[in-house]
C-alpha positions, 0 to 999 in steps of 0.5 A: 616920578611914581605912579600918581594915586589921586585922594584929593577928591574934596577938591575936584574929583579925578578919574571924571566919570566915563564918557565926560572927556569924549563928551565935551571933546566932541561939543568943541569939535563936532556941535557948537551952538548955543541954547536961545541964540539960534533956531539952526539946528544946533543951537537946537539940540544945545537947549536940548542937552541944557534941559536934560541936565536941568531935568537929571539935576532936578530927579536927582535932588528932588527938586522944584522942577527942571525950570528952578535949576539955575545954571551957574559958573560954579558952587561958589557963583550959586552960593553968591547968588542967594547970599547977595541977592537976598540979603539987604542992609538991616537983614540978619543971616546965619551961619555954621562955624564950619563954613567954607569961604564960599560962604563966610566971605560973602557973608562978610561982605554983606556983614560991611553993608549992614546985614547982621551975622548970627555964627552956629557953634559946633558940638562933636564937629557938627552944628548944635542943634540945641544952640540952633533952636535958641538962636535961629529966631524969626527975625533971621531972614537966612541961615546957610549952611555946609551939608558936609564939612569939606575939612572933616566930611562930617554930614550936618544935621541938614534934615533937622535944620530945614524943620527948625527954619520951615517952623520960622518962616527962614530961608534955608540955603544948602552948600551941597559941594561935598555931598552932591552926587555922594550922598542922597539929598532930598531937597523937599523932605530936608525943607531947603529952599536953595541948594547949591552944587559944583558939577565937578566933585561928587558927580563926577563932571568938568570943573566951571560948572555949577547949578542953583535949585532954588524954590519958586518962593526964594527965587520971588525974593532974589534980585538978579546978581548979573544982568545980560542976554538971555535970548528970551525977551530981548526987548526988556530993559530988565532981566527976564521974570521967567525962570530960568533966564532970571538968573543964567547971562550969558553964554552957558559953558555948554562943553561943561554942560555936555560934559555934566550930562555925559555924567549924569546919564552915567551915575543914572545908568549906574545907580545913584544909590549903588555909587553911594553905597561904593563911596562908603565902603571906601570911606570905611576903608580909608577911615580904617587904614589911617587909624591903624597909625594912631597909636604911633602919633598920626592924628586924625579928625572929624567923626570916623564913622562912614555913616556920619561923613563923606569920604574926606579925613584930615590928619596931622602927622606927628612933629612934621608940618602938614606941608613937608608930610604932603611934599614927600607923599606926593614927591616919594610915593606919588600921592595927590592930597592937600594941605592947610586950610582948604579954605575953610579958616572957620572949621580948622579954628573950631577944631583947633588946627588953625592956623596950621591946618590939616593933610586932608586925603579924600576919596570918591565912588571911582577910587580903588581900594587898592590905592587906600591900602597903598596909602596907608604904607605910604603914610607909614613910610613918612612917619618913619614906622 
């Protein structure tokens, strides 16, 4: 077997950010305790660890206030927790045609109990802001939307879509899954009331994690999806009114938790904006190695240009299904990306690549140029050129 080079980053990210292993081995084998269980000492310095990552997660996206992050199992259980806990029968929602199932199965769900379903279309891979004036009407209660496509890392017009919602009184619910902790995101300045983010993509942290920052004003309208202990105001038949225990039941995923801080501290000590401006110069290259093979048929998507994407491009590979050309990047050159859909059948239909899908190779601020350049051979080596 080769030495593996990883580019399925869009996926989860790998190597984790230095110090994250060490931290949730340590949490397993030396701390123990949970937040709100306990006035031991332990139990203790858990809350301590859950509030600095709620404060890291809150500087970091400009958020409402580290009461207002919400801890989550996922991105997934965040985007959940906004669509079906804010929707009801006779409700209108609306959405991207380039959503990710995270979005457009709950959605579909609450499409079957009665909430209406409003689909923006695409222009050049990105959400067309003249049909969104037209058809994000007051009467829309929603409008979710991916801050980056996780099939081509074209960066939607977020900024411009929180204005538009602000001017009609719509919630604005964010999918930061691709673009937390790779690109800047302004919670305030962009108008988004909740924004929802994986632990283990772009920050760099373990996998069963996740965070929901929602504002005071949408977290007023959002019914608890799971009911359960909090350690706060036990005698309550109801969930707690108090953020953030309205919506964190349960025992917290607390090695994840010390794992995302180790993170978080790391990306500080770093600089968000320096890790941000690394993972574009790696966009760049890779965007650039790939289009070296378009004239010999390999096929590529989304805008390639590092200013208008995140660090994902999709290929098609000439007369070779994407999954052959996948089995032999991995089997005779041990590169790791994936192939199909990447869970997002909406994206590959508005680009034409369904039901077929794509090879999709991604990067994150820790790749190396030297492994994209690998890459490119590689990619020829399959071509046969």
């Amino acid at each position: 077997m080769k030495k593996r080079r990883y580019f399925d980053n869009a996926a989860t990210s790998f190597p984790k950010a230095p110090g994250v292993p060490e931290a949730v081995a340590a949490y397993l084998s030396q701390e123990g305790g949970s937040p709100g269980r306990g006035t031991y000492l332990a139990a203790q310095s858990a809350a301590e660890t859950v509030l600095s990552v709620r404060e890291a997660l809150d500087r970091l996206f400009h958020g409402p206030g580290p009461r207002n992050v919400i801890l989550t199992p996922g991105c997934t259980y965040a985007l959940n927790y906004v669509i079906k806990g804010l929707l009801r029968p006779g409700d209108r929602a609306a959405f991207s045609c380039g959503e990710h199932n995270a979005v457009y199965r709950p959605l579909s769900q609450m499409a079957e109990r009665g909430v209406e379903l409003v689909e923006l279309p695409w222009r050049d891979g990105a959400v067309d802001l003249e049909a969104a004036e037209r058809l994000l009407r007051p009467d829309i209660r929603l409008l979710v939307c991916c801050h980056a496509s996780n099939v081509t890392g074209a960066l939607q017009p977020v900024s411009r879509l929180g204005e538009l919602c602000r001017e009609r009184g719509i919630f604005f619910c964010v999918d930061g899954a691709q673009t937390a902790g790779a690109v800047p995101i302004d919670m305030a300045a962009m108008h988004i009331d909740a924004l929802a983010v994986p632990a283990h993509k772009g920050l760099l942290g373990p996998q069963g994690l996740g965070a929901l920052l929602i504002t005071d004003q949408m977290a007023a309208q959002l019914d608890p999806l799971i009911a359960g202990g909090t350690g706060s105001q036990s005698e309550r038949a109801g969930m707690p009114g108090l953020l953030p225990d309205r919506f964190e039941a349960g025992t917290q995923d607390l090695p994840a938790v010390c794992g995302l801080k180790a993170a978080l501290e790391w990306g500080e000590s770093q600089g968000w904006e320096e890790l941000y401006r690394r993972e574009k110069r790696l966009t760049g290259h890779l965007i650039a190695r790939l289009r070296e093979m378009e004239p010999d048929g390999l096929r590529l998507f989304g805008p390639l240009d590092r200013e208008k994407q995140v660090g994902i491009v999709s290929v098609d590979f000439p007369g070779m299904d994407g999954a052959e050309a996948a089995f032999r990047l991995e089997r005779e050159h041990g590169i790791a990306c994936r192939c199909g859909l990447h869970c997002a059948p909406l994206a590959h239909r508005a680009l034409g690549t369904f039901p077929a899908g794509t090879v999709r190779f991604s990067v994150s601020a820790l790749s190396r140029f030297e492994d994209i350049d690998y890459l490119q051979a590689a990619v020829c080596d399959v071509m046969g050129i």
